[in-house]
C-alpha positions in Angstrom: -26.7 8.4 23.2 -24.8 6.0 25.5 -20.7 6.2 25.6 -20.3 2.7 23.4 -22.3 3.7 21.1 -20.3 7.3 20.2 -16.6 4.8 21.0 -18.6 1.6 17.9 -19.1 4.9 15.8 -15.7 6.6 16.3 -13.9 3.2 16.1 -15.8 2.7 12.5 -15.2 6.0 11.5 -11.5 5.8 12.3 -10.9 2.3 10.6 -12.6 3.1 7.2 -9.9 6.2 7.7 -6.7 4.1 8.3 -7.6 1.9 5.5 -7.7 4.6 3.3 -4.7 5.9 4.1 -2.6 2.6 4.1 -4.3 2.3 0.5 -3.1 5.8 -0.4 0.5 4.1 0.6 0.4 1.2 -1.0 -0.6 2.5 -4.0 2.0 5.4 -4.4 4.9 2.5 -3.4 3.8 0.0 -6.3 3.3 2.6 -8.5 7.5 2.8 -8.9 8.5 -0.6 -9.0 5.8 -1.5 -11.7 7.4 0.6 -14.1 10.7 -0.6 -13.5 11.8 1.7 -10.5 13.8 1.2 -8.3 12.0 0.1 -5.1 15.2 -0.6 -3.1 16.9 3.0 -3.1 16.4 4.8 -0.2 14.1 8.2 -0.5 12.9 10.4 2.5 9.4 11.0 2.6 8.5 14.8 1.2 5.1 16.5 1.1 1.8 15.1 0.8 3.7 11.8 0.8 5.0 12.5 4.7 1.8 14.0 6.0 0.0 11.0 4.5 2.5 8.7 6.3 2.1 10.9 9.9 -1.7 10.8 9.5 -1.8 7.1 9.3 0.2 6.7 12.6 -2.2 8.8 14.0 -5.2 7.0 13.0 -3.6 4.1 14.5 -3.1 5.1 17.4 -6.6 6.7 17.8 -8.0 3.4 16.6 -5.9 1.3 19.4 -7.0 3.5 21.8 -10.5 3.7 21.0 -10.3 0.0 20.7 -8.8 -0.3 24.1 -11.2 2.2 25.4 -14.1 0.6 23.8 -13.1 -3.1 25.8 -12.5 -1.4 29.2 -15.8 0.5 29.1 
C-alpha cells in the first residue's frame, strides 16, 4: 500500500470522527436552550462534556495535518 493511500484513509477516518464529535456538541448545547434554558450563562465544561470538547480539538488538528501532509506528499 502506497503512503496516499493510508494519509485518503486516515484523513476519512478522522473526518467522519470530527463530525461526530461536533454533532455530539451541538446537540448537548441545543438541548438547554430548547427547553427554556439559559444558553447565555456561563458554565465550565465538566466530564464527558470536557473530554468530548478536548477530543474534538484533537481530531482537528490531526485532520489539518493529515490534510497538509496529504497535499505536500
Amino acid at each position: 500500500m502506497n503512503i496516499e493511500l493510508i494519509l485518503n484513509i486516515a484523513q476519512m477516518i478522522l473526518a467522519v470522527l470530527l463530525i461526530a464529535a461536533i454533532m455530539i456538541q451541538a446537540s448537548g448545547a441545543g438541548l438547554g436552550a430548547a427547553f427554556g434554558g439559559g444558553g447565555n450563562v456561563y458554565r465550565t465544561k465538566r466530564g464527558a462534556e470536557k473530554k468530548i470538547f478536548q477530543l474534538t480539538i484533537l481530531f482537528a488538528i490531526l485532520f489539518f495535518g493529515i490534510g497538509l501532509a496529504n497535499v505536500l506528499i
